[in-house]
MIKOLLO-564574 format. One record per residue: residue number from 1; x, y, z of N, C-alpha, C in turn. Coordinates in Angstrom, 1 decimal, padded with zeros to 4 digits. Layout:
# residues N
resi,nc1,nc2,nc3,cac1,cac2,cac3,cc1,cc2,cc3
NUM,X,Y,Z,X,Y,Z,X,Y,Z
...
END
This chain:
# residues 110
resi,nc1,nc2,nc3,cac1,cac2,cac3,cc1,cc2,cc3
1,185.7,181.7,-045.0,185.8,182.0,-043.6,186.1,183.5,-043.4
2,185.2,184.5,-044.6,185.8,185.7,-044.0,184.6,186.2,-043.4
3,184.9,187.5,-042.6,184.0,188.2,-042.3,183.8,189.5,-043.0
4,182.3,189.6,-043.1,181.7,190.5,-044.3,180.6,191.5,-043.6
5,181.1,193.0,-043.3,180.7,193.6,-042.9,180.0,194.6,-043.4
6,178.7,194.7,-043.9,177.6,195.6,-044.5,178.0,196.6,-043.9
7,178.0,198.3,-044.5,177.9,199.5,-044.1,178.5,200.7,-045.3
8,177.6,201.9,-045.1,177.7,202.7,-045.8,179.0,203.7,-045.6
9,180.2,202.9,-044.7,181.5,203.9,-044.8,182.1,202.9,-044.2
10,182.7,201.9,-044.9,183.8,200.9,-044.7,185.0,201.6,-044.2
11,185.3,202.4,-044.8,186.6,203.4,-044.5,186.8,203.8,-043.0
12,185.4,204.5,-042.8,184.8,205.5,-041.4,185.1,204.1,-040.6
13,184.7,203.3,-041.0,184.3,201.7,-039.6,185.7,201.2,-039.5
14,186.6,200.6,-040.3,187.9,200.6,-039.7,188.1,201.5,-039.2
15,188.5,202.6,-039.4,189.2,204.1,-038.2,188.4,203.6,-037.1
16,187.4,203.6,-037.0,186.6,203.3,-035.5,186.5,202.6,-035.0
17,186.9,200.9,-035.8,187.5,199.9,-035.1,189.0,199.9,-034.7
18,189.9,200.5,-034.9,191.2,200.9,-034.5,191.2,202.0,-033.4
19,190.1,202.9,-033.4,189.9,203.7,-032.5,189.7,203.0,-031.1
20,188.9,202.4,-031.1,188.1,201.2,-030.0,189.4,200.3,-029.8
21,190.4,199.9,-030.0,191.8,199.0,-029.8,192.2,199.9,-029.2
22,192.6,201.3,-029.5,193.7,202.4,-029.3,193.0,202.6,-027.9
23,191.9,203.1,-027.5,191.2,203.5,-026.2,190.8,201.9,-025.5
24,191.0,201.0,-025.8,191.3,200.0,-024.8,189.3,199.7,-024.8
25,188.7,199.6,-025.6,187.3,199.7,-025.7,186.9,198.0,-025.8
26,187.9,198.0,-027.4,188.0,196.7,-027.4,189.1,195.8,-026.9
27,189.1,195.8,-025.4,190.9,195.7,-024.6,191.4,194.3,-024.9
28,190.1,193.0,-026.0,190.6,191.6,-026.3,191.4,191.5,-027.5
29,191.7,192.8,-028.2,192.1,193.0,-029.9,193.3,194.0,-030.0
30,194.1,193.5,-031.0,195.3,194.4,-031.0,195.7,194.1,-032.9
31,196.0,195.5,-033.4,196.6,195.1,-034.8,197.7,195.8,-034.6
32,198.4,194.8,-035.8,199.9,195.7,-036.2,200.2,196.5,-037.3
33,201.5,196.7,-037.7,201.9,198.0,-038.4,200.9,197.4,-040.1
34,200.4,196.6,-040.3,200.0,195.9,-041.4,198.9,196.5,-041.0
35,197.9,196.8,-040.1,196.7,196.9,-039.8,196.2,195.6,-040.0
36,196.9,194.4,-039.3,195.7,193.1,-039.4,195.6,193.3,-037.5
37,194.6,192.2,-037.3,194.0,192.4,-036.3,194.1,190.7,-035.7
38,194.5,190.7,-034.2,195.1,189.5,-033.8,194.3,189.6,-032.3
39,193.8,188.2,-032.3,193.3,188.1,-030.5,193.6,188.0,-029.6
40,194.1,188.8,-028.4,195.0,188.5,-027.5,194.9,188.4,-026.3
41,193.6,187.0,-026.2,194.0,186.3,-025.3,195.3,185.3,-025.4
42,196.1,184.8,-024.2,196.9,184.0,-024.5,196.6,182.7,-025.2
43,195.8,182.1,-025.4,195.1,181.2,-026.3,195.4,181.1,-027.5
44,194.8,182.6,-028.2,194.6,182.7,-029.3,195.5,184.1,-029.9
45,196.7,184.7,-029.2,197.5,185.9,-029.6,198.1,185.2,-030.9
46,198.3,185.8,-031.9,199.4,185.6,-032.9,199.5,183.9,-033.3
47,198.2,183.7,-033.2,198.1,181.9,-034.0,197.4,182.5,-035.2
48,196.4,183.6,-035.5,196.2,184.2,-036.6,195.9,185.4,-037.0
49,195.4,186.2,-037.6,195.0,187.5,-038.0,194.1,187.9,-039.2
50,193.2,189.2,-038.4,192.5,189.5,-039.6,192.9,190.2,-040.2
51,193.1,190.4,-041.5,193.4,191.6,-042.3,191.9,192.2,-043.1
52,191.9,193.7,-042.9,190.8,194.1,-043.2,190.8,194.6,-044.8
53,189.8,194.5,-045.8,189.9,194.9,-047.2,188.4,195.7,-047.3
54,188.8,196.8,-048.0,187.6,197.9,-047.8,186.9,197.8,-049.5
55,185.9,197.6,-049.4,185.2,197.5,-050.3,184.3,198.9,-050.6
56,183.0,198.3,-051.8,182.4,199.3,-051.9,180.8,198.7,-051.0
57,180.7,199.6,-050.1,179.3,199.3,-048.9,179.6,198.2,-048.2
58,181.2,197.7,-048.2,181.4,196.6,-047.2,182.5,196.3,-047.0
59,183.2,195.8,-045.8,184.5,196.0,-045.3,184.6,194.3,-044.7
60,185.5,193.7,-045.0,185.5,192.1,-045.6,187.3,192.1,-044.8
61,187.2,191.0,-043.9,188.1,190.9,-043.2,188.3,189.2,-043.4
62,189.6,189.0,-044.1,190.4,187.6,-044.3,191.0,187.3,-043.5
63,190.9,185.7,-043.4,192.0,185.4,-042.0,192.8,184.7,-042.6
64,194.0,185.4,-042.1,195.7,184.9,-042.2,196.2,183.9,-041.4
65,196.5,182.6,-041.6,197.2,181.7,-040.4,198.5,181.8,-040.5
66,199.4,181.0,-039.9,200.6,181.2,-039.7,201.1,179.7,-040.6
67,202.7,180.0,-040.6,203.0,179.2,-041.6,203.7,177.6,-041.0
68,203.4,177.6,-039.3,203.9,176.5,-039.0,202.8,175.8,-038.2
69,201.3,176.2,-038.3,200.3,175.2,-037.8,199.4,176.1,-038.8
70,198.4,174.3,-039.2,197.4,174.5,-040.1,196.2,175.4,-039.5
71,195.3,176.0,-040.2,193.9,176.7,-039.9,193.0,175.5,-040.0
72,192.6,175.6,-038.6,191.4,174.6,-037.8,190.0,175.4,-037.8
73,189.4,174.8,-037.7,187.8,175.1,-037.3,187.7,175.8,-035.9
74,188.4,175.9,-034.9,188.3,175.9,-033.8,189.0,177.3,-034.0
75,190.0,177.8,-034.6,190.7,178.5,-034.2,189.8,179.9,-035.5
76,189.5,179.6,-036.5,189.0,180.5,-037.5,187.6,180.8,-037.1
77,186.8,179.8,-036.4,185.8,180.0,-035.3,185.5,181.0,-034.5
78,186.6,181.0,-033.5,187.1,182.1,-032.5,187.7,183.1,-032.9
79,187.9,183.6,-033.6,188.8,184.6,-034.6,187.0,185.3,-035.1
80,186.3,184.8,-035.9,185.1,185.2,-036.5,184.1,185.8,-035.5
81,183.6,184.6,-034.4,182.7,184.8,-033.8,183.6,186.3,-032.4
82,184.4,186.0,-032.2,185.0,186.8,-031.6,185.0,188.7,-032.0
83,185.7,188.2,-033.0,185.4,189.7,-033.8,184.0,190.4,-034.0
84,183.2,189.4,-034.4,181.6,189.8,-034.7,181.2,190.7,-033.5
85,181.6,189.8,-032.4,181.2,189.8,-031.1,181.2,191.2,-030.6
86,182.7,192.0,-030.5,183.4,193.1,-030.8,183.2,194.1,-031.2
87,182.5,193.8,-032.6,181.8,194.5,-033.4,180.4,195.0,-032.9
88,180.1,193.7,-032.6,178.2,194.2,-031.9,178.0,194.9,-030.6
89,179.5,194.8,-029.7,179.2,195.4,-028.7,179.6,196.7,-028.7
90,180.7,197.2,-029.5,181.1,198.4,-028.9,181.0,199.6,-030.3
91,180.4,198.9,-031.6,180.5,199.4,-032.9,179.5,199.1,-033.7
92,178.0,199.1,-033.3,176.8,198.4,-033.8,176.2,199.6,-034.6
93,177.0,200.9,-033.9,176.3,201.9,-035.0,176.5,202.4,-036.2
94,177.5,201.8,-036.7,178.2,202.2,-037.9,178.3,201.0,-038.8
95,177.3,200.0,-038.7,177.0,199.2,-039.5,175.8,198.5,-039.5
96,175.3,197.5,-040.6,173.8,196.9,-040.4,174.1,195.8,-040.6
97,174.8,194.7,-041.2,175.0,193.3,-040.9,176.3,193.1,-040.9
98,176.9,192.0,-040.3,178.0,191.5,-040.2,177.7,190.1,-040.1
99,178.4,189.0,-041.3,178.5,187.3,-040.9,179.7,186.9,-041.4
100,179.5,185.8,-041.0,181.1,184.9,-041.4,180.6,183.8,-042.2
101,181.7,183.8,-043.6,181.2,182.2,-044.5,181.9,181.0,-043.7
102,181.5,180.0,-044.1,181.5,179.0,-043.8,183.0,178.5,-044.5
103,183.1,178.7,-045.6,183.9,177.9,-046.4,184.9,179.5,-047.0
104,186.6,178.8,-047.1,187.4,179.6,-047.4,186.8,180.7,-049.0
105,186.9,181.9,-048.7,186.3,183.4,-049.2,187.5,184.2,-049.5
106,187.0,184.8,-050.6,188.1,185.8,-050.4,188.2,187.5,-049.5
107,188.6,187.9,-048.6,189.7,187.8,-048.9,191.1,187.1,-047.7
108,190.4,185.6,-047.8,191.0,184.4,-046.6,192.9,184.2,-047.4
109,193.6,184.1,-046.6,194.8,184.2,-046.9,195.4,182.9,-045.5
110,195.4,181.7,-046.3,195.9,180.3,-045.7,195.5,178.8,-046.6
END
């Protein structure tokens, strides 16, 4: 269930996804001093988080659940397609594919 993000400056593409939070670009997303990244609608604020891991040509974001409700289909769903979402609208130039697995990946942390 992570998300796996093709591009030739994984490095460059976080800064510019933090950029996009910081200028209110992406105004549905917010991370913390960890740099994970949490959805904040009231729905879905702080029920989980992505943490991002920089690879080499790809930047791979695990989802973290919390320790007093299980990780559902519904909720790692919306976390994925959400972020993708995110990604394609406001940051489509600094990357060439992005998908989410199906089945827990590393680097999924629950």
């Amino acid at each position: 269930m992570a998300i796996i993000v093709k591009t030739e400056n994984p490095e460059g593409l976080l800064n510019e996804i933090k950029r996009a939070v910081d200028d209110k670009k992406a105004e549905l997303w917010s991370y913390d001093s960890s740099g994970d990244f949490t959805h904040t609608p009231d729905k879905w604020i702080n029920r989980a988080w992505l943490r991002p891991e920089v690879g080499e040509d790809e930047l791979r974001f695990g989802i973290l659940g919390t320790n007093d409700a299980p990780m559902t289909a519904s909720l790692y769903s919306a976390y994925h397609g959400y972020f993708i979402e995110m990604l394609l609208t406001h940051l489509d130039k600094y990357f060439t594919t992005a998908a989410a697995t199906a089945k827990k990946t590393a680097p999924d942390y629950f």
